[in-house]
N, C-alpha and C positions, 0 to 999 in steps of 0.2 A: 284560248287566252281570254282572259276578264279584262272587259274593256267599259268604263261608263259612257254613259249616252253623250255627252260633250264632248268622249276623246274622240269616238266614233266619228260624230258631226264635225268635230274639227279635223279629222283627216279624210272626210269626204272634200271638206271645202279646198283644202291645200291641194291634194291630188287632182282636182276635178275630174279624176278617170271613171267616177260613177256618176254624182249628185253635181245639182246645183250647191247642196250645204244648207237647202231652205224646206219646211214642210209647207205645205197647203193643206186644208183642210180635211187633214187625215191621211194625206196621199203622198209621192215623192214625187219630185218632177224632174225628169230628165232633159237638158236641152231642148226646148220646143225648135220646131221644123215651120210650122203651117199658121201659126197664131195661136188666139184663144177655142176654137171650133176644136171637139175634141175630133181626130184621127182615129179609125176608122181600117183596121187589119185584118184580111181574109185566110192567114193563114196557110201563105204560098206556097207547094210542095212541086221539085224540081222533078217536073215529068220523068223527063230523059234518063233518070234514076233508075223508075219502076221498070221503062222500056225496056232496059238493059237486059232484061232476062224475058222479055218477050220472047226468043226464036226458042226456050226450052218449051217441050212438051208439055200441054196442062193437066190436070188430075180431072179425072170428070167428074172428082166433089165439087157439092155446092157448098160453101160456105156463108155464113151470116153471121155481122159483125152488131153487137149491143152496145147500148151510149155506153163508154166507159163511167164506171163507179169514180165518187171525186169527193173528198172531203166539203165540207160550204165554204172553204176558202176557195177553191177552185169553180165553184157554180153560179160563176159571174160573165161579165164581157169583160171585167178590168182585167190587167195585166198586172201579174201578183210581182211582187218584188219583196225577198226574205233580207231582213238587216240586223243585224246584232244591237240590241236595248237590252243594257244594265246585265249583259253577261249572257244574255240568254239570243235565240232567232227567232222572229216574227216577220211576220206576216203585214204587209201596206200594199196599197197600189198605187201603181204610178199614175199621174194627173195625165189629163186631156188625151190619153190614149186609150182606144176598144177594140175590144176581138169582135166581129162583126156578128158573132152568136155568140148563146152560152159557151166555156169553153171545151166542157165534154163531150155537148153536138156537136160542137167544131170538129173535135178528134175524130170522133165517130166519122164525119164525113169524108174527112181527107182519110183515116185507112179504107173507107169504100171504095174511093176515086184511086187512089196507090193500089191498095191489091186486085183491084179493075182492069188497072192499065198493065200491072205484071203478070198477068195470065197464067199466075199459080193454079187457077183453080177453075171448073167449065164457067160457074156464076161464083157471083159476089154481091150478099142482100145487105140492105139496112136490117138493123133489129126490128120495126115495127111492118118490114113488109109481111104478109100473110103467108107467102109461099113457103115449102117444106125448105130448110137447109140439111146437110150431110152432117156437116160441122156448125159449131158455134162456139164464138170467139168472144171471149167474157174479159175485156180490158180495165183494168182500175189504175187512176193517175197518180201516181201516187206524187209526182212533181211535174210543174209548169212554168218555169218562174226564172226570173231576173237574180240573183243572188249575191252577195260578195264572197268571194275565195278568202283562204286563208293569209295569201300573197297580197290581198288587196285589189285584186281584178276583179271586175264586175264579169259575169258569167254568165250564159243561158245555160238553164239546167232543166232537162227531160228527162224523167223517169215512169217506163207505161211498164206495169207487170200484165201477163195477159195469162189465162186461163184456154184452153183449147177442148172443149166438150163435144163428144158423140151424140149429135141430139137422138137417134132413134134410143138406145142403148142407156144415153146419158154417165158415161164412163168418160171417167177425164182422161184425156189424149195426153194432156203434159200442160206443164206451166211453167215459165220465165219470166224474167224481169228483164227490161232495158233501160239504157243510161247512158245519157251522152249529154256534154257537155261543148262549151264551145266560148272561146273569148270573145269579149263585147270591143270592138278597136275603137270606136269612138263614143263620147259619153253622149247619145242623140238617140231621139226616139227611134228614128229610123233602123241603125245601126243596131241597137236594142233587140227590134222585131227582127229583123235579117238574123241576127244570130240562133234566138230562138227559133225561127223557121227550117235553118240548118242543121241544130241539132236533133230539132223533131225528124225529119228528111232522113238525117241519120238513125235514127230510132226505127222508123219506116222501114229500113230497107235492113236492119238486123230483123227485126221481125217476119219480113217474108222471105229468109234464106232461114231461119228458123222452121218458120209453117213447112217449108217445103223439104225441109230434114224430118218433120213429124208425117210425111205421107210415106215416106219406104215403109211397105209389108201395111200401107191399109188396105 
């Protein structure tokens, strides 16, 4: 539905369940928590997840995981936030909040650390380590972001498609896309982050029940 940039802004302000209703210079700002200092997000993914398939047997592939590929709206520390202008969705970030790295190393790290601790597989490298992998796992972002629904809910939205490569061979093993979403309950930066960390966590953990569907018969 065609919406102009003042209905938008005015049914941000009314609702408060996304925005303040105000821009800053170029940016959105979500209920600040901490003051003016911007905040400062690592990216939290809930161990106890990956553990959960700790007692299955591991494949004694090694696998190695590549920064994921990310469009330049994504190759930032901001925290992107998608808003419908004059009909169309774009792209802002939210004020006074960061990803504590870029946010395609960020991914990159946390699936290190997650399929680390889920003992799919004997190792699990970064893409810049030197050692040989079995496997290589070629993830592109295609979404990271804070969004508005079609409902009016503010929403974290995750979507990692990933690539699965035979490095010796270089035959591709299979490719999927994942996609989870998740509601924002309060209009605060905090709140914000928690969700998207959720649904990435989610993403995570289709992903390694995935990988572990693509080792029958290697």
């Amino acid at each position: 539905m065609k919406k102009g940039y003042h209905q938008v802004r005015f049914h941000f302000s009314q609702t408060l369940s996304i925005l303040l209703g105000f821009w800053c210079g170029g940016c959105v700002s979500l209920l600040p928590e901490k003051g003016p200092t911007p905040t400062k997000y690592t990216l939290a993914v809930t161990p106890e997840d990956a553990l959960a398939s700790k007692g299955r047997s591991a494949s004694p592939k090694i696998i190695k995981i590549l920064t994921p590929l990310a469009e330049d709206t994504y190759q930032t520390t901001r925290v992107v936030i998608l808003l419908e202008k004059a009909g169309t969705l774009q792209s802002d970030y939210v004020a006074d909040v960061l990803w504590s790295d870029a946010l395609p190393s960020l991914v990159q790290h946390r699936l290190v650390d997650y399929m680390t601790r889920a003992h799919v597989f004997k190792g699990v490298l970064h893409g810049d380590e030197s050692a040989r992998a079995d496997l290589l796992l070629l993830p592109t972002l295609e979404a990271f972001a804070l969004r508005k629904s079609g409902t009016g809910d503010l929403m974290a939205t995750v979507h990692l498609r990933i690539k699965l490569v035979d490095d010796k061979s270089r035959r591709l093993v299979g490719t999927h896309g994942f996609m989870q979403e998740k509601v924002v309950n309060h209009p605060t930066q905090g709140a914000s982050i928690v969700a998207l960390e959720e649904a990435f966590t989610d993403v995570l953990r289709q992903i390694n029940e995935w990988l572990r569907a693509q080792l029958h018969g290697f």
